[in-house]
N, C-alpha and C positions, 0 to 999 in steps of 0.2 A: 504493500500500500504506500508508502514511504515515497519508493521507487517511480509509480502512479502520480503520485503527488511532487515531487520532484520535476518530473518531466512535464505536467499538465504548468506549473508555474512560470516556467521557460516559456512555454508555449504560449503563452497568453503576455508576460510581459514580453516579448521578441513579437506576435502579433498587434498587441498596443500600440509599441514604436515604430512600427512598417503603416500602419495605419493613419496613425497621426502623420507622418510625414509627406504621406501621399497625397493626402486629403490637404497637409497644411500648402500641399505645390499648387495644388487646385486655388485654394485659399487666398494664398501670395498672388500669384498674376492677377486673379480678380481683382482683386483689392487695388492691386498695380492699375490696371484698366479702368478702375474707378464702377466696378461691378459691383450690385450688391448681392452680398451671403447672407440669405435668410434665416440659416441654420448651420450649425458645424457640429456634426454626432459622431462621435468614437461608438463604435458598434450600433447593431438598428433596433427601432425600437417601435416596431410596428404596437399597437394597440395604446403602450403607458413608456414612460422614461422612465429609468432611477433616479437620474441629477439632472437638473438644468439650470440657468440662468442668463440672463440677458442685461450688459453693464451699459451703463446712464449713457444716453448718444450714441448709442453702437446699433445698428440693424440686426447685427447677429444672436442669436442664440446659441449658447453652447451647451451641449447637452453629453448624455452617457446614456446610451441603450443597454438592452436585458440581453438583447444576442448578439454575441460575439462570431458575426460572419463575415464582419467589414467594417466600414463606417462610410459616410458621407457626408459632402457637403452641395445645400440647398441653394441652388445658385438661381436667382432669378430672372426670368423670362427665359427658361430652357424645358426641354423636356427629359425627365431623369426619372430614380427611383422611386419620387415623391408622384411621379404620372398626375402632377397639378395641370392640369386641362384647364379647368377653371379661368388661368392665372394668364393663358396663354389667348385667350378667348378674348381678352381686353386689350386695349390699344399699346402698342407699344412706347415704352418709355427709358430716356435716354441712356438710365441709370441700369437697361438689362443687358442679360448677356445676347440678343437676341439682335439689339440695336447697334452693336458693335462691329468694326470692321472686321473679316474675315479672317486674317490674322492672327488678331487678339483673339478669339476663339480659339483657333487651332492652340496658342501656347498654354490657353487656360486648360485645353483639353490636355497636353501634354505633359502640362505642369508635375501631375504626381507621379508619372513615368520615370520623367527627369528626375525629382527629387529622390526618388527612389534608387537610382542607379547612383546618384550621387552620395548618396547614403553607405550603400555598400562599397564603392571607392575608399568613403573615409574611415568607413569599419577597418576595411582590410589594412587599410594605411598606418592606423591607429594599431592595427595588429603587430604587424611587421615593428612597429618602432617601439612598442612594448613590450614585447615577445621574442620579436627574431625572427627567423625562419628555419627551422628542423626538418629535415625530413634522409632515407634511407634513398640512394642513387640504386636503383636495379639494381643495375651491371655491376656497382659493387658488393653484392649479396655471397659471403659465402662460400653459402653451403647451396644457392637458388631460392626456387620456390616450390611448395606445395602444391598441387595444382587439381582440381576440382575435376569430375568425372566426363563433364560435355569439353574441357581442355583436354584430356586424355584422351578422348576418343577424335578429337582433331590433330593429335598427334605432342601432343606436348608429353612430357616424364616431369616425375619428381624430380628435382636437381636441377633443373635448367635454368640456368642464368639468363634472362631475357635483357637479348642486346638493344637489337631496333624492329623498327617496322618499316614495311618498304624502303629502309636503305635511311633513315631516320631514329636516331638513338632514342633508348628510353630515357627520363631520366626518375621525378619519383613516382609513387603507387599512388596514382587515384582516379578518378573519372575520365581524364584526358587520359590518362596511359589507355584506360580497357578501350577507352574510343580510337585510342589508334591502334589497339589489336583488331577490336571487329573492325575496321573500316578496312585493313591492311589486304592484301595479296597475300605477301610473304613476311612470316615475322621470323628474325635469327635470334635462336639460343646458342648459348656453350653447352654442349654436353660434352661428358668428359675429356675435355679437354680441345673439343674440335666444334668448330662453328657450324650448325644446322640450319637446315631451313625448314619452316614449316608452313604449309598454303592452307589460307583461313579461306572457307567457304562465305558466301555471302548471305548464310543466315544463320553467319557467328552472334549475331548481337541477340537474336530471338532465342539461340538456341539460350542462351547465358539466363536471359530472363526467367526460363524455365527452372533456374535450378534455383534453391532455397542457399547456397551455401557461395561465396564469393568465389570468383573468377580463380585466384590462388593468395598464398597468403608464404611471406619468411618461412623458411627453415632456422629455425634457431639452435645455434650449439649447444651443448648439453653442457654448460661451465658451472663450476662449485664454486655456491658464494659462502657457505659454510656446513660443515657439519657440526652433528648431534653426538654426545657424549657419551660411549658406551654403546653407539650403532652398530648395524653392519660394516657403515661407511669407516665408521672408526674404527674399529676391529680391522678390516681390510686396507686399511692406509691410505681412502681416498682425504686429499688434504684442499683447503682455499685453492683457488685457482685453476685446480685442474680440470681437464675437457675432454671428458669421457665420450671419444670416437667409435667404440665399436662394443656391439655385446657377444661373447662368446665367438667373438672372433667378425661378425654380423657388423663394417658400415652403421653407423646410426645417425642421426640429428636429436634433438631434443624430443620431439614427436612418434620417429619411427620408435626409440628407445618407452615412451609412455605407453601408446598400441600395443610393443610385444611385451611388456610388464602386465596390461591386459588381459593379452590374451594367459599368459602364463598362471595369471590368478583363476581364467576359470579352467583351467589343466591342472591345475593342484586343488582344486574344489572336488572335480571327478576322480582325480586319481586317490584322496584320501576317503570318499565313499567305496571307492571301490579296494582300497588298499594295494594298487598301483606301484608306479618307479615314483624315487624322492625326485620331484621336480623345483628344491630349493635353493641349488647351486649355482652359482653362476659366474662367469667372468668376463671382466669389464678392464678393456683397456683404455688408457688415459694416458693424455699425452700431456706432460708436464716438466717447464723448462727444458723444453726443446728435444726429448727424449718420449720415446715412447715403451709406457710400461703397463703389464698385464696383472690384474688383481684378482683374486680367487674371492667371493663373496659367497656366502651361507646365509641367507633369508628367510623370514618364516612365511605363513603361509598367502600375507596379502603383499608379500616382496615388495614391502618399503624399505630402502638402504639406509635412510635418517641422514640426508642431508636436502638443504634448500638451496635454488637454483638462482644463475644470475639473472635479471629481467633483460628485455630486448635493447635499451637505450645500452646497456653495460656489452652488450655478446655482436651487434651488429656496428658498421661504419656508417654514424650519422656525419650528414653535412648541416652545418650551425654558421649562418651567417646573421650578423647584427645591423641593424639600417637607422641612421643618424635620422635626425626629425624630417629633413628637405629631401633625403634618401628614401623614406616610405611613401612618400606621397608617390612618383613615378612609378614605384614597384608594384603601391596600392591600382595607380590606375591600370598597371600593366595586367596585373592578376584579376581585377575585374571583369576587363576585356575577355578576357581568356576563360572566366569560367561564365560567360554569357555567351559569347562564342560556344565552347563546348554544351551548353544547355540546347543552343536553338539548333545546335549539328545533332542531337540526340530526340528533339523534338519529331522527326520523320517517325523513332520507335512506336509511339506512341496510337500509331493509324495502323498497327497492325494486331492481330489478333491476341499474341502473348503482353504487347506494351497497354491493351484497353484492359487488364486484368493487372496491370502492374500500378493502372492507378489508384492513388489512397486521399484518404481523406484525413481531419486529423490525427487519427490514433496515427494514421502512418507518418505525419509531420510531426510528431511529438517525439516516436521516437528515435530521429534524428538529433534528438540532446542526451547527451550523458543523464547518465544514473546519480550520479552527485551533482551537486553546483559545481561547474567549472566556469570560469567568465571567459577564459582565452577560448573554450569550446560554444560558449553560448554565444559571445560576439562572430565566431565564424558561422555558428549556424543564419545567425541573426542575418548577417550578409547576404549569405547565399540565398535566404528566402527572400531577401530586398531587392536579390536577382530575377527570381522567379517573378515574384509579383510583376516587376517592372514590366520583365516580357507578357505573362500573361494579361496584363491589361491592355498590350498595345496591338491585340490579336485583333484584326478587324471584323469583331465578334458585335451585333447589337446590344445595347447594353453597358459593354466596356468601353475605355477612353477611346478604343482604335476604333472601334464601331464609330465616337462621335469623329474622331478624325478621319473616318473614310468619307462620312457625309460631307465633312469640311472642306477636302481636297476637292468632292466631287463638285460645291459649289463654286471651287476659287476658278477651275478647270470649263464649268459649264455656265458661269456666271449668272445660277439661278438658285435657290434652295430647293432643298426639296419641302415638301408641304409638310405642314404640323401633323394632319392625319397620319401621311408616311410613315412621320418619324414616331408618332406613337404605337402604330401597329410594331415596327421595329422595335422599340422599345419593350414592349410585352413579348412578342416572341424572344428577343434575345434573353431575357429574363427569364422566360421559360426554361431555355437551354442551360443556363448558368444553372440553376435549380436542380434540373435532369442530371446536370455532372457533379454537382453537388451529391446529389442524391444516390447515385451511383459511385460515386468516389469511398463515402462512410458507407457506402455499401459489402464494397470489396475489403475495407476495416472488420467489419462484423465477420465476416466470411471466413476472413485468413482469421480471424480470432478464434472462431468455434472449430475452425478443420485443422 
């Protein structure tokens, strides 16, 4: 429950701050244009509000809705969520958004688009220069990578150090890497010791969608950060430092060595009903200051050896660069770019049959946040959904900003509007849609939760 709660808070304040911002871009150029905001609501509040109030000389109302699916703001003489007909039926006046040049409109539409991409800019920026930047280079991995069942059956092994894609280096693991596996021809590994090649079929990316378990994942060394007083480890002389390479002679990593510890506990479960061979012995070489030496171990029967392991930042080659304040800002915009770019290169997934099963609603954005408070993990999430948003609003969808800027273009372009009727049937339809994918998105939540 904790854990529930934990992530549902994230979720909500990182939703709060995407909203306000988008709604305040709306906001700003109005106000710039000399538009009046009849209303400005963080989240909607069809039937009743929680909070409102309206301060001395201001048009505005500023409010707080009961449902948290958005917010908006009431821009008058337009047609929007508030579908005020009424408003639009009276003569126009100077102070609408209706009355205004063509232009102005367009930026008022674009406003929360922009602010929102501007947002995650300074996220990332603000990252970078508080943080740093960490991450693991592939090609320097190792021991390789682990690699998932629909990669294996494309040809990938355990062990493969992924170099590039089409003739294009990797560098670290995250959504741009897998997008330049699926996208790739040919992607080269080291296998032992020799450069391979392996050709991705063109429904690498569907196939991927299909599995529950990620693309691949380190091989981590099996290093001793300490042992336990009195263990097996300690009886057998495994000491700090060493990097236990192979079991009984068997190749290991961190992993293959946990699996056959596994499987061995339920071979010694059968063999002791049945009264069987001792399957409690074992031996473990480890390579330590630069020698490699073989240790004879005697276990009982759930073959724990009683020591603790190093973690991944200690056993793998991270790269740790630090960015001066006027340093983060380019980097910020650099990485923005890049993960909007990789969003709308992956947006194609999404029109086929595994990617409309891939969509989620919020249980699936929620949990996108760590299990703890982390801020350096909550501002990058925060980002990235400031990503999202920006694009998804700018989908020339009725309804969303793009829908109003498709209308916009189409008046600057045909030098007429289109009619209020038009644009209200657009309005409901597209609001329809929005709804259906809504509805469908906390759909496929529920679904993956009970199955």
């Amino acid at each position: 429950m904790d854990t529930i709660l934990i992530r549902a808070l994230q979720l909500m304040l990182s939703l709060s701050l995407l909203v306000l911002i988008h709604e305040g871009g709306h906001f700003l150029f109005a106000r710039l244009f000399k538009i009046r905001v009849e209303k400005f609501c963080l989240f909607f509040d069809p039937w009743f509000t929680i909070f409102k109030f309206k301060p001395k000389k201001s048009d505005t109302t500023y409010a707080l809705g009961w449902l948290p699916l958005g917010g908006y703001v009431k821009i008058a003489g337009m047609i929007d969520e508030s579908m005020d007909t009424e408003q639009m039926k009276q003569p126009a006046q100077p102070w609408e958004f209706r009355s205004k040049a063509a232009w102005k409109r367009l930026l008022v539409m674009i406003g929360g688009v922009l602010f929102n991409f501007l947002l995650a800019i300074f996220i990332y920026s603000m990252i970078l220069y508080a943080w740093g930047d960490q991450y693991i280079d592939v090609k320097e991995a190792p021991l390789g990578m682990h690699y998932n069942e629909t990669a294996k059956e494309v040809g990938f092994r355990d062990g493969d150090v992924l170099l590039s894609a089409d003739g294009v280096p990797f560098g670290r693991y995250d959504e741009k890497m897998l997008s330049q596996v699926a996208d790739a021809r040919i992607v080269n590994v080291l296998r032992d010791g020799k450069e391979t090649a392996i050709y991705i079929p063109d429904d690498m990316m569907q196939r991927l969608m299909v599995d529950s378990i990620r693309f691949a994942s380190f091989r981590l060394p099996y290093v001793v950060d300490s042992v336990l007083v009195n263990s097996p480890a300690a009886h057998a002389g495994l000491q700090k430092g060493d990097s236990i390479v192979a079991l009984d002679g068997v190749p290991i990593c961190y992993l293959d060595y946990m699996n056959a510890m596994a499987e061995r506990r339920t071979r010694a479960g059968e063999a002791f009903r049945t009264d069987s061979i001792d399957l409690h012995q074992i031996d473990l070489t480890v390579y330590r200051k630069g020698e490699m030496k073989t240790l004879a171990m005697r276990t009982d029967s759930a073959f724990k050896i009683g020591v603790y392991t190093s973690g991944m930042g200690q056993v793998l080659p991270w790269v740790e660069k630090d960015y001066g304040f006027f340093e983060s800002i380019p980097a910020g915009v650099g990485l923005g770019v890049d993960k909007l770019k990789n969003y709308v290169n992956n947006m194609k997934y999404v029109f086929s049959k595994e990617g409309a099963k891939q969509i989620g609603g919020f249980g699936t954005i929620a949990q996108i946040f760590p299990t703890t408070w982390d801020w350096h993990q909550f501002w990058y999430m925060t980002a990235f959904l400031s990503i999202i948003l920006a694009f998804m609003n700018i989908l020339p969808i009725p309804a969303l900003d793009g829908g109003h800027v498709l209308f916009l273009l189409y008046e600057i372009i045909a030098r007429r509007k289109p009619s209020d009727k038009f644009m209200e049937y657009a309005q409901m339809v597209g609001m329809i849609l929005l709804f259906g994918l809504l509805i469908w998105a906390n759909f496929n939540d529920v679904i993956r939760y009970i199955f």
